[in-house]
C-alpha positions as a Markdown table, in Angstrom:
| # | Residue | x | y | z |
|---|---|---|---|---|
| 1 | Unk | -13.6 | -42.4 | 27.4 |
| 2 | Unk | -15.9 | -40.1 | 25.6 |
| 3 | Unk | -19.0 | -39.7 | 27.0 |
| 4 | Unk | -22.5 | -40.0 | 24.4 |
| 5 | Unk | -24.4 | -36.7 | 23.7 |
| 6 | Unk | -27.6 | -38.8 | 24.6 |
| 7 | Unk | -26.4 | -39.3 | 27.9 |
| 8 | Unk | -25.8 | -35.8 | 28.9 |
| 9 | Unk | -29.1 | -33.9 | 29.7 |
| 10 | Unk | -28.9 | -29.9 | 28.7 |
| 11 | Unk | -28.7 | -27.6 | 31.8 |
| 12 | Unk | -32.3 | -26.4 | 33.5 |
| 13 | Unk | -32.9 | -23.2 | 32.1 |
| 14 | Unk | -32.5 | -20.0 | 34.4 |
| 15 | Unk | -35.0 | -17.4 | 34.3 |
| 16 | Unk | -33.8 | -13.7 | 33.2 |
| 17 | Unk | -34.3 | -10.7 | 35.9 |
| 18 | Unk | -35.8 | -7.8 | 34.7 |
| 19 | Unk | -32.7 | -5.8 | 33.5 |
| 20 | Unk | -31.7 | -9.1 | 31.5 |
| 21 | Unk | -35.4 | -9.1 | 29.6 |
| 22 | Unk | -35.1 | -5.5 | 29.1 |
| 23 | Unk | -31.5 | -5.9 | 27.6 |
| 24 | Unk | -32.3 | -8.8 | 25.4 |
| 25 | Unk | -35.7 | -6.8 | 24.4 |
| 26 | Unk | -34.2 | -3.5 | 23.7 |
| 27 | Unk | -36.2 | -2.4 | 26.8 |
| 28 | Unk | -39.0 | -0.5 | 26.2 |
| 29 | Unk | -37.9 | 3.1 | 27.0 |
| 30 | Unk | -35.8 | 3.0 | 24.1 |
| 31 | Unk | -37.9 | 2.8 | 21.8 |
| 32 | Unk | -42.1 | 3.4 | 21.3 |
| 33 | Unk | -44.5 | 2.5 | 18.8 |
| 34 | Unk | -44.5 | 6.3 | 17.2 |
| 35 | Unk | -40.7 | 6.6 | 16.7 |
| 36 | Unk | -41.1 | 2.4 | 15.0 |
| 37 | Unk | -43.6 | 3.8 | 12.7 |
| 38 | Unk | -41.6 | 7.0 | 12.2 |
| 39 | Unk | -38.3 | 5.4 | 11.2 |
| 40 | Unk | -40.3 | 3.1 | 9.1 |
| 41 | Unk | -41.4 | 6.0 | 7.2 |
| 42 | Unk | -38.3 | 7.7 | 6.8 |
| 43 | Unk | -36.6 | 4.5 | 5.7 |
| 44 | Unk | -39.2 | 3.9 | 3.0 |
| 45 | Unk | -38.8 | 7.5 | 1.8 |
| 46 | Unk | -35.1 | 6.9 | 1.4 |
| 47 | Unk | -35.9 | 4.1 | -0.5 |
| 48 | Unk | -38.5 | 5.6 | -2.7 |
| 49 | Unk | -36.2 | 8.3 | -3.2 |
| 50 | Unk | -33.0 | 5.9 | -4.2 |
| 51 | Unk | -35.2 | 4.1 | -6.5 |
| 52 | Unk | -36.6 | 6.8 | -8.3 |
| 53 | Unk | -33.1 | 8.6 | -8.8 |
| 54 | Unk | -31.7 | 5.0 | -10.0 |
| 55 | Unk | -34.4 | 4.7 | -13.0 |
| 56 | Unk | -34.2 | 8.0 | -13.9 |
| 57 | Unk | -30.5 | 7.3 | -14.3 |
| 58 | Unk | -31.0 | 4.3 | -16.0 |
| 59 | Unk | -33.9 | 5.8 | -18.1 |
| 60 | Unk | -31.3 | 9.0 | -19.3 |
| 61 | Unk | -28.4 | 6.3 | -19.9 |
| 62 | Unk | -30.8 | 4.7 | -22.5 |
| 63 | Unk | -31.8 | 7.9 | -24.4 |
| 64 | Unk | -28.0 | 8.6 | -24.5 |
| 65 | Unk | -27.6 | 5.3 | -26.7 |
């Protein structure tokens, strides 16, 4: 016989040791604030940078027509 899901109580949770936190976290030597901000950066440049080749692109296309 199949037992209910109402009648079954979810396992206690465990708590994480310090390696687990820092595993699930990324840990916090791999990363600091600086290097957040500095990725950041370069990924908006890239961006900018993609964006602005796109239209100009777009923009010579349009004269071409």
């Amino acid at each position: 016989m199949t037992q209910d899901l109402k009648d079954t109580k979810p396992e206690t949770a465990k708590e994480l040791d310090t390696a687990q936190v820092q595993g699930v976290g990324g840990g916090a030597d791999v990363c600091t604030i600086e290097e957040g901000i500095s990725q950041l950066q370069q990924a908006y440049d890239t961006l900018v940078d993609t964006a602005s080749y796109v239209m100009e692109r777009v923009a010579t296309a349009y004269k071409a027509l």
